[in-house]
KOLKE-865255 format. One record per atom (N, C-alpha, C): residue number from 1; atom name; x, y, z. Coordinates in Angstrom, 3 decimals, padded with zeros to 6 digits. Atoms other than C-alpha are relative to their C-alpha. Layout:
<sites>
NUM_CA_X_Y_Z
...
</sites>
This chain:
<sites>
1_N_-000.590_000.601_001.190
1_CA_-033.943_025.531_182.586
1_C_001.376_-000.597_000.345
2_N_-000.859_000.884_-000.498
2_CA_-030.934_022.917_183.044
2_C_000.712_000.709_-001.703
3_N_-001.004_-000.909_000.597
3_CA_-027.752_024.345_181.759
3_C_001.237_-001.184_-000.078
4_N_-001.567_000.876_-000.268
4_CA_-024.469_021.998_181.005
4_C_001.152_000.631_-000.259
5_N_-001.115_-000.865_000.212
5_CA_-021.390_023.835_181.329
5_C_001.621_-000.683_000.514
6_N_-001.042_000.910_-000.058
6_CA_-017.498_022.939_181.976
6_C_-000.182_000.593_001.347
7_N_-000.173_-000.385_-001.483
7_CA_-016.942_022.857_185.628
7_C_001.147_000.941_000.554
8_N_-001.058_-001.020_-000.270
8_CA_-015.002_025.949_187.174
8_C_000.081_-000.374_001.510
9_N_-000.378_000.166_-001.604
9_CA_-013.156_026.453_190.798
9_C_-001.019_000.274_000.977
10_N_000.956_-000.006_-001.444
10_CA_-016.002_028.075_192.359
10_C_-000.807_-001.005_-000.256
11_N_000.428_001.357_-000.287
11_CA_-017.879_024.651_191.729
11_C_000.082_-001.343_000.716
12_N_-000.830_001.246_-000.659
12_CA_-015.693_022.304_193.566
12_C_-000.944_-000.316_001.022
13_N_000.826_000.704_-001.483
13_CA_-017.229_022.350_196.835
13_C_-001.685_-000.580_000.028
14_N_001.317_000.500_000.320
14_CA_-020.754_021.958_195.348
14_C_000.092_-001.189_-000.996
15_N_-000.339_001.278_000.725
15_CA_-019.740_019.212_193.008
15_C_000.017_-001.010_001.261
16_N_-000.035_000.965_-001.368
16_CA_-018.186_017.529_196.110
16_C_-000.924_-000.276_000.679
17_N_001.185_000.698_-000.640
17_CA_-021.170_017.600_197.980
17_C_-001.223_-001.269_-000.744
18_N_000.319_000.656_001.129
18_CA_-023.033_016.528_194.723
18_C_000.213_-001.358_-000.250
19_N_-000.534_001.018_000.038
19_CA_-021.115_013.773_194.108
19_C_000.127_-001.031_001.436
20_N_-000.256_000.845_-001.351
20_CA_-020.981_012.552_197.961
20_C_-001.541_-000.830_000.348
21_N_001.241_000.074_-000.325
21_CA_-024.599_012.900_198.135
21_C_-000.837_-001.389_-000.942
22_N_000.728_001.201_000.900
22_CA_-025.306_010.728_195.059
22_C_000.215_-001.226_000.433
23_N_-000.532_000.993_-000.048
23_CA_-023.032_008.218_195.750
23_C_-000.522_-000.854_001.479
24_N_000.331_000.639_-001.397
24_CA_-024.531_007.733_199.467
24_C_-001.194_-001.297_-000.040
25_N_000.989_000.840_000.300
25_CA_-027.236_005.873_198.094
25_C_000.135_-001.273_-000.574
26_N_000.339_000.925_001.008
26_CA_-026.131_003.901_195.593
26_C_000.918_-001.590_000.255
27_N_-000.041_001.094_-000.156
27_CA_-025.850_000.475_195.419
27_C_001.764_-000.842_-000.097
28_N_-001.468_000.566_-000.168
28_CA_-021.953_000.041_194.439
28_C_000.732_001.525_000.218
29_N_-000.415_-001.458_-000.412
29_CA_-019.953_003.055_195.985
29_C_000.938_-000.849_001.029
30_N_-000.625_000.381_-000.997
30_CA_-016.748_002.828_198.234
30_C_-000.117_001.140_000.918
31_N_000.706_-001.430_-000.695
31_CA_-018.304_006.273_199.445
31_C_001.672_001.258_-000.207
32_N_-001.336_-001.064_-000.154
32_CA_-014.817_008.030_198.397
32_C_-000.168_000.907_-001.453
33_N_-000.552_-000.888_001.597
33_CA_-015.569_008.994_194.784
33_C_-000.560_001.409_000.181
34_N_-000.135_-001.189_-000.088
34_CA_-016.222_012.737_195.839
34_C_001.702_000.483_000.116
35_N_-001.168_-000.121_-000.137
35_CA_-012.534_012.578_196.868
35_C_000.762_-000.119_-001.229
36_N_-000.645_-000.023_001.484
36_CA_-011.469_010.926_193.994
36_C_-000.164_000.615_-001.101
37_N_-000.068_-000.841_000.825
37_CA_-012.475_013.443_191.975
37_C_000.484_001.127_-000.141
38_N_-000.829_-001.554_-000.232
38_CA_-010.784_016.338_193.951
38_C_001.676_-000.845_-000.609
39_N_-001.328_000.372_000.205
39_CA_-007.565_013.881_193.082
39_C_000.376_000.181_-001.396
40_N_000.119_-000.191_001.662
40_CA_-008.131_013.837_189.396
40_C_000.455_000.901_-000.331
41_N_-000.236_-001.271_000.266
41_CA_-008.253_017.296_189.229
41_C_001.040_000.438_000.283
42_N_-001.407_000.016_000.130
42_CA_-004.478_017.227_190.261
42_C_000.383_-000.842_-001.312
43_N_-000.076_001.231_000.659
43_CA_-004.228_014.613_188.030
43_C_000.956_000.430_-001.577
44_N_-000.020_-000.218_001.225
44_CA_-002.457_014.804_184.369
44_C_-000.716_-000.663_-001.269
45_N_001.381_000.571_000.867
45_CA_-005.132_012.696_183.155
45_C_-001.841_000.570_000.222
46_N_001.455_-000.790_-000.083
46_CA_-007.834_015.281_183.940
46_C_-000.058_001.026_-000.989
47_N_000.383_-001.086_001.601
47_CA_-009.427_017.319_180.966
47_C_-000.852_000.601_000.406
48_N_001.102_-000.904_-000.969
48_CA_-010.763_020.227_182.556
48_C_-001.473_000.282_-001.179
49_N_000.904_000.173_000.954
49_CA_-013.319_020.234_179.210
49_C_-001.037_-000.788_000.409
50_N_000.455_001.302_-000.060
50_CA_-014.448_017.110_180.158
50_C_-000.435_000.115_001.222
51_N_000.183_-000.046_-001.379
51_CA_-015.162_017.964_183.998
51_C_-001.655_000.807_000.005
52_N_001.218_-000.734_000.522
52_CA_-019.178_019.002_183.303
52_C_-000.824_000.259_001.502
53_N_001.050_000.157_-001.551
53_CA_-021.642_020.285_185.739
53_C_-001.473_000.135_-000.565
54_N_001.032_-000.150_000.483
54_CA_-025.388_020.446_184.947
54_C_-000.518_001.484_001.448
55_N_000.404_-000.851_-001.018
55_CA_-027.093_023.634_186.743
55_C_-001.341_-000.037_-000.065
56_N_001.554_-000.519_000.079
56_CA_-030.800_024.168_187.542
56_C_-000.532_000.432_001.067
57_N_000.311_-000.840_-001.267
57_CA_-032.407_026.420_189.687
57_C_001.006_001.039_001.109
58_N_-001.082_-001.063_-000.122
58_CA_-029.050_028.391_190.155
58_C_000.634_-001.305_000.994
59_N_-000.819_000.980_-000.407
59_CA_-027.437_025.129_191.523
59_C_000.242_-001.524_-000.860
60_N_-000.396_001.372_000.852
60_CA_-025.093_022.236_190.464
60_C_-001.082_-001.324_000.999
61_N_001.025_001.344_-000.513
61_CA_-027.853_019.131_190.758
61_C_000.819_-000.904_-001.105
62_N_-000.317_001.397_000.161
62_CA_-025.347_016.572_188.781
62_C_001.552_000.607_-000.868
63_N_-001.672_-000.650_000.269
63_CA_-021.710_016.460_187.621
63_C_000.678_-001.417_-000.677
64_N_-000.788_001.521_000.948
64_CA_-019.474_013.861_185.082
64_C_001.220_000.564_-000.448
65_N_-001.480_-000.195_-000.195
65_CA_-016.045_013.820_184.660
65_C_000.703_-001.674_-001.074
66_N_-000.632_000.758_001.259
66_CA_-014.399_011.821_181.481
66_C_001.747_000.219_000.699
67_N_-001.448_-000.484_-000.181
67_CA_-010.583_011.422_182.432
67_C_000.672_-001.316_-001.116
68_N_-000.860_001.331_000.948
68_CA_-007.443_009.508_180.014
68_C_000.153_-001.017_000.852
69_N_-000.690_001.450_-000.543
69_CA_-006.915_006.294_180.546
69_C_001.161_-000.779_-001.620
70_N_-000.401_000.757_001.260
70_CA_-004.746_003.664_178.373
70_C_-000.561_-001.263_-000.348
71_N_000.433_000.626_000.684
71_CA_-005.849_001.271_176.136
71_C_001.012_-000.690_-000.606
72_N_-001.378_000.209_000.743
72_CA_-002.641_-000.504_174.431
72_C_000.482_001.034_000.005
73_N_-000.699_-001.531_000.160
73_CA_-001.095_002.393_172.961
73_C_-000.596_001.264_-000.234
74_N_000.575_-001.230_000.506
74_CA_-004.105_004.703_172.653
74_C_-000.205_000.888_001.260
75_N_000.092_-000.778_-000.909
75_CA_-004.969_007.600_174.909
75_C_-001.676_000.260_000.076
76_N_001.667_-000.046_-000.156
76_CA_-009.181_006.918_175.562
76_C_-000.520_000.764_001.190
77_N_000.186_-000.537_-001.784
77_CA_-011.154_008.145_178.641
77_C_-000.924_-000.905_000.772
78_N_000.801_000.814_-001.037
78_CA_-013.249_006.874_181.448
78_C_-000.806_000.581_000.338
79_N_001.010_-000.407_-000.600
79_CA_-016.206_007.831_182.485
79_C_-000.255_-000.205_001.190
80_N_-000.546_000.003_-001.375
80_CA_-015.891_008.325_186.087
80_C_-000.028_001.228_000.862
81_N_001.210_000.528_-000.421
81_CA_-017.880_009.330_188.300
81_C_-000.976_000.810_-001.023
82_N_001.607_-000.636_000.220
82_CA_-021.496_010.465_186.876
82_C_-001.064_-000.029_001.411
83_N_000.965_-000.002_-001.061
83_CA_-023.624_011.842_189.617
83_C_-001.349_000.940_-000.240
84_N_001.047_-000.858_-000.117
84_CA_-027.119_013.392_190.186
84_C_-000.393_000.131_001.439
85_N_000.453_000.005_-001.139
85_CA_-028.438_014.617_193.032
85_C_-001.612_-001.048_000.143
86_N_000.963_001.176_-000.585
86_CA_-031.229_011.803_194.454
86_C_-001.486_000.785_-000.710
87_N_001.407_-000.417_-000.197
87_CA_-034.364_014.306_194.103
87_C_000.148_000.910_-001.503
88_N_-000.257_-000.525_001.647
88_CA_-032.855_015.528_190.218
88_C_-000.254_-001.409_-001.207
89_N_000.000_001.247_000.568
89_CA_-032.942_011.799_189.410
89_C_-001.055_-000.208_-001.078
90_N_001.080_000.570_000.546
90_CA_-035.433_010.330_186.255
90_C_-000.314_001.713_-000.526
91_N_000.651_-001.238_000.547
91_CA_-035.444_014.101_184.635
91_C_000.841_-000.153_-001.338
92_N_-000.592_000.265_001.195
92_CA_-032.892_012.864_181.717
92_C_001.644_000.770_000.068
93_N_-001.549_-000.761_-000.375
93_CA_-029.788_014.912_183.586
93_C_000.993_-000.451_000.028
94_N_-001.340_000.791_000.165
94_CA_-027.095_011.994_183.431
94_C_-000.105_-000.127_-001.665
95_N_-000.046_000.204_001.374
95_CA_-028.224_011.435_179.912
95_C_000.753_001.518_-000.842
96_N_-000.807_-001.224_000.989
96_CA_-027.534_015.010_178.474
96_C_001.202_000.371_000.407
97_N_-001.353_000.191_-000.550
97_CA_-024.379_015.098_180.898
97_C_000.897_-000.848_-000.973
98_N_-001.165_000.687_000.604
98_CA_-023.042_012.210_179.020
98_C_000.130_000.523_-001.508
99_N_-000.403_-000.726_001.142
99_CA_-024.042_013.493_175.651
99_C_001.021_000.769_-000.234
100_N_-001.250_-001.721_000.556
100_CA_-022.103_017.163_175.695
100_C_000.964_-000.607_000.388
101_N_-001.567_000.553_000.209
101_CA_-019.125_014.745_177.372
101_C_000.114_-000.636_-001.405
102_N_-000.199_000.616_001.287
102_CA_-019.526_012.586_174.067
102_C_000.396_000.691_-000.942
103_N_-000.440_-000.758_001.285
103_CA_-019.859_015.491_171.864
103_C_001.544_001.300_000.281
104_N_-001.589_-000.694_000.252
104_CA_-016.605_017.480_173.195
104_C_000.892_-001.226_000.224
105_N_-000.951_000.927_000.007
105_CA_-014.889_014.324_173.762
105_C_000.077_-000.313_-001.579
106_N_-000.558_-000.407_001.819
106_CA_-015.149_014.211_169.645
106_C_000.410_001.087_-000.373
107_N_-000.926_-001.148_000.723
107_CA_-014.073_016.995_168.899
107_C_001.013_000.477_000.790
108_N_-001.234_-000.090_-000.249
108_CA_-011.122_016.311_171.147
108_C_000.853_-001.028_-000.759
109_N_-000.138_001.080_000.310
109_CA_-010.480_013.323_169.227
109_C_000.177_-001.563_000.333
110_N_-000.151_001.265_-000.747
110_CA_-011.135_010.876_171.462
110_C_-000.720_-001.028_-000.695
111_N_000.909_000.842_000.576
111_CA_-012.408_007.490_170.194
111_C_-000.537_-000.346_000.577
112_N_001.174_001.391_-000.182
112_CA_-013.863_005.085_172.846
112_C_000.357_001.120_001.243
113_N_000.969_-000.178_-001.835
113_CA_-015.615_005.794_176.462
113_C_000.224_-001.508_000.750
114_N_000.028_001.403_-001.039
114_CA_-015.047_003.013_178.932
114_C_-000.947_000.760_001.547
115_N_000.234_-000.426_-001.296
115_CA_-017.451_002.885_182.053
115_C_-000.236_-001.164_000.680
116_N_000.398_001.257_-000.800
116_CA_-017.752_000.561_185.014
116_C_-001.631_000.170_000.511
117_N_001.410_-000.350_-000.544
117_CA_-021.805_000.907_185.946
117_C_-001.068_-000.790_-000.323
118_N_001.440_001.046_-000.157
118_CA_-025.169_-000.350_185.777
118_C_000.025_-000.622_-002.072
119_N_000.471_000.277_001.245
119_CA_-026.414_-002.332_182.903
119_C_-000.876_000.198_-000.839
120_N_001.181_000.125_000.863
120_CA_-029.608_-001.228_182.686
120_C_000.072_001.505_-000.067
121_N_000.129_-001.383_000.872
121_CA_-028.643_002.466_182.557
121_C_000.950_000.967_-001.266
122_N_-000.773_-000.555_000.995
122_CA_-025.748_002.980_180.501
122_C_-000.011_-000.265_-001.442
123_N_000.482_000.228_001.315
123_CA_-026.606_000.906_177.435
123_C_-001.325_001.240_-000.502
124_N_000.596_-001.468_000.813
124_CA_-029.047_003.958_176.818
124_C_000.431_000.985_-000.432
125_N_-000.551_-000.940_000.095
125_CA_-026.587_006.179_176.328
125_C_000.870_-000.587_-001.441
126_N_-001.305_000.693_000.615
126_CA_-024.653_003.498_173.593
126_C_000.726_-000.963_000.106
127_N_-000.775_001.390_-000.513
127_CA_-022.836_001.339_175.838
127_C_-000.253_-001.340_-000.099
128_N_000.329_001.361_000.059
128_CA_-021.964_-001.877_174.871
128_C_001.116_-000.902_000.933
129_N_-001.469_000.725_-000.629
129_CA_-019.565_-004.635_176.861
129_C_001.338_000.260_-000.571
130_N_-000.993_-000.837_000.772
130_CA_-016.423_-003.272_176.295
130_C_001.034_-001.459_-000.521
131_N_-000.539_000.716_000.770
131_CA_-015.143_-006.734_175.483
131_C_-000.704_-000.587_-002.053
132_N_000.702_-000.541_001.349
132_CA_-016.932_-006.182_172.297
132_C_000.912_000.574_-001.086
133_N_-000.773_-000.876_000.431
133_CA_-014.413_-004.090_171.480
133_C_001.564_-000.669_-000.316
134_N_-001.273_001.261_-000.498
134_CA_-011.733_-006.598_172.762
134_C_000.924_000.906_000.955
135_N_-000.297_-000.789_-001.217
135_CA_-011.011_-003.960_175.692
135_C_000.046_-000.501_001.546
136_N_-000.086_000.696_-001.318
136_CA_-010.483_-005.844_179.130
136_C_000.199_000.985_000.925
137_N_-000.149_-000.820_-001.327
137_CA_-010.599_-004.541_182.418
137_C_001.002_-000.644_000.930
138_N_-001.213_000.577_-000.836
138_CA_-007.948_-004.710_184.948
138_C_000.127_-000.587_001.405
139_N_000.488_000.528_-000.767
139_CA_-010.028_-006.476_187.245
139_C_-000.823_-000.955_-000.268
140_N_001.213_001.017_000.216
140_CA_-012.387_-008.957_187.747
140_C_-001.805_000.814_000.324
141_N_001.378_-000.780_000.091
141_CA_-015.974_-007.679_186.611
141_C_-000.822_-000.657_-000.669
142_N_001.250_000.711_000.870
142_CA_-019.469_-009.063_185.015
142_C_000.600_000.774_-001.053
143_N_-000.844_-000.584_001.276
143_CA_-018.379_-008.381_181.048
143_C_-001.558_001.045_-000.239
144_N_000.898_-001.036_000.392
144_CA_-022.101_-006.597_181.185
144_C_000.211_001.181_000.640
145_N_-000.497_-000.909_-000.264
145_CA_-020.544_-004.218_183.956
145_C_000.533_001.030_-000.829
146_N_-000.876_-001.076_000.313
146_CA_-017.682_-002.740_182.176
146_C_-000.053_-000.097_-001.770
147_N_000.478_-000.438_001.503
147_CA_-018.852_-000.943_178.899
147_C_000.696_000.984_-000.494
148_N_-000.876_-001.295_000.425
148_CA_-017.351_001.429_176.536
148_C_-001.000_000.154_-001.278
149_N_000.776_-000.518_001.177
149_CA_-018.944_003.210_173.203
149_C_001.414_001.174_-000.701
150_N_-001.050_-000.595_001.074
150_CA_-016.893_003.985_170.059
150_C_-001.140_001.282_000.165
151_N_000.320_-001.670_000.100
151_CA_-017.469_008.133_169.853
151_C_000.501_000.227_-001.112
152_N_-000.229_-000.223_001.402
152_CA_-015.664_008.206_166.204
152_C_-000.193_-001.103_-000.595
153_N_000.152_001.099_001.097
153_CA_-016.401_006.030_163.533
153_C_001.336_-000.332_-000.833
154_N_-001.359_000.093_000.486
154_CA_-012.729_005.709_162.742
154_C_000.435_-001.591_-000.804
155_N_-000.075_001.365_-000.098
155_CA_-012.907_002.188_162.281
155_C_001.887_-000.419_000.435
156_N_-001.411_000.013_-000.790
156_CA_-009.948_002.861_165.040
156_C_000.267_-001.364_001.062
157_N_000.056_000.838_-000.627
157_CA_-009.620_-001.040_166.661
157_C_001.036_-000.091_000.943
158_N_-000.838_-000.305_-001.091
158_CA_-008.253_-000.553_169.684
158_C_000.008_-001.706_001.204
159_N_000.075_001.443_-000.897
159_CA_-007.677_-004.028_172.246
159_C_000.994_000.151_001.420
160_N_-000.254_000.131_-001.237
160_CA_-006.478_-004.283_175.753
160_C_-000.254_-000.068_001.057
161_N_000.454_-000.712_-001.818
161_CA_-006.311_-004.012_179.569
161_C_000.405_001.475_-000.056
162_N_000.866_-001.502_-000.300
162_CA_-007.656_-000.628_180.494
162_C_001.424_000.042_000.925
163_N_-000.926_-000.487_-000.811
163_CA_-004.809_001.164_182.487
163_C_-000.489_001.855_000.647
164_N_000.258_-001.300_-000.541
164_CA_-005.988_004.027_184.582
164_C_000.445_000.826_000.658
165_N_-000.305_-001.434_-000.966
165_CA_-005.063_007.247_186.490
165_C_000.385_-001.069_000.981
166_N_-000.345_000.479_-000.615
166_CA_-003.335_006.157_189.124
166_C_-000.516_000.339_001.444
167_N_001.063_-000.737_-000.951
167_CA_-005.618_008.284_191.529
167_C_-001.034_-000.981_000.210
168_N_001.069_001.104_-000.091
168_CA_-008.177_005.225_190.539
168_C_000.437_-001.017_001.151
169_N_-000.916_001.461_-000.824
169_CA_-005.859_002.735_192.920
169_C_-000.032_-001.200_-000.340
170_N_000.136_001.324_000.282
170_CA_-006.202_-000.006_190.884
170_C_001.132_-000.481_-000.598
</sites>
């Protein structure tokens, strides 16, 4: 039975692998975001809440990590990284990952999600172009890339370039 829980210390090193392992495959990767996630976790834009691991079979098989970013003057997060292990893949384990981040990221009061990723898997989760929103990225990206999803119905209109952790290097 697949378990989602907040990620603790004795997890790190199995996350890390987790996260190294996913990322070896995939199609856009600078092969560092296992690292960049041990940086986060120094970070004052890391919400240890928000740092999830999925377990099954008495091991972490996938791991997501919501951190603040800025938005004009609001305090949103990023979705950054989401991993599964390769042979956990197509069982619905990034999906309920992002959920329980969605549903404690409301009831931290966060409004919007920004993520940089595929097109054809994150719009299942919600995601729409985050210039939708009138949210820009602080790079140059396809506008179907970089997506975000209002999480309160605040009718909270938020507009800008995205400003991130500085751990991101951008």
């Amino acid at each position: 039975m697949l378990e989602i829980r907040q990620e603790k210390p004795k997890d790190y090193e199995e996350v890390y692998n987790v996260v190294k392992t996913a990322f070896a495959t995939a199609e856009h990767s600078d092969g560092n975001e296992q690292d960049l996630v041990a940086k986060l976790r120094k970070s004052n834009n890391f919400i240890p809440e928000l740092s999830l691991v999925a377990i099954q079979d008495n091991k972490v098989v996938g791991y997501i990590l919501f951190t603040k970013i800025k938005v004009g003057k609001y305090k949103e997060l990023a979705l950054a990284p989401l991993a599964v292990l390769p042979e956990y893949r197509r069982q619905g384990i990034g999906k309920k990952l992002i959920n329980e981040g969605h549903r404690i990221a409301k009831k931290l009061g966060y409004h919007y999600s920004i993520v940089l990723g595929s097109e054809e898997y994150y719009p299942k989760s919600g995601y729409v172009p985050a210039s939708q929103y009138g949210i820009k990225a602080p790079f140059e990206v396809a506008d179907e890339n970089f997506m975000a999803i209002e999480l309160n119905d605040t009718n909270l209109k938020i507009f800008g370039t995205v400003e991130y952790a500085e751990e991101f290097g951008i």
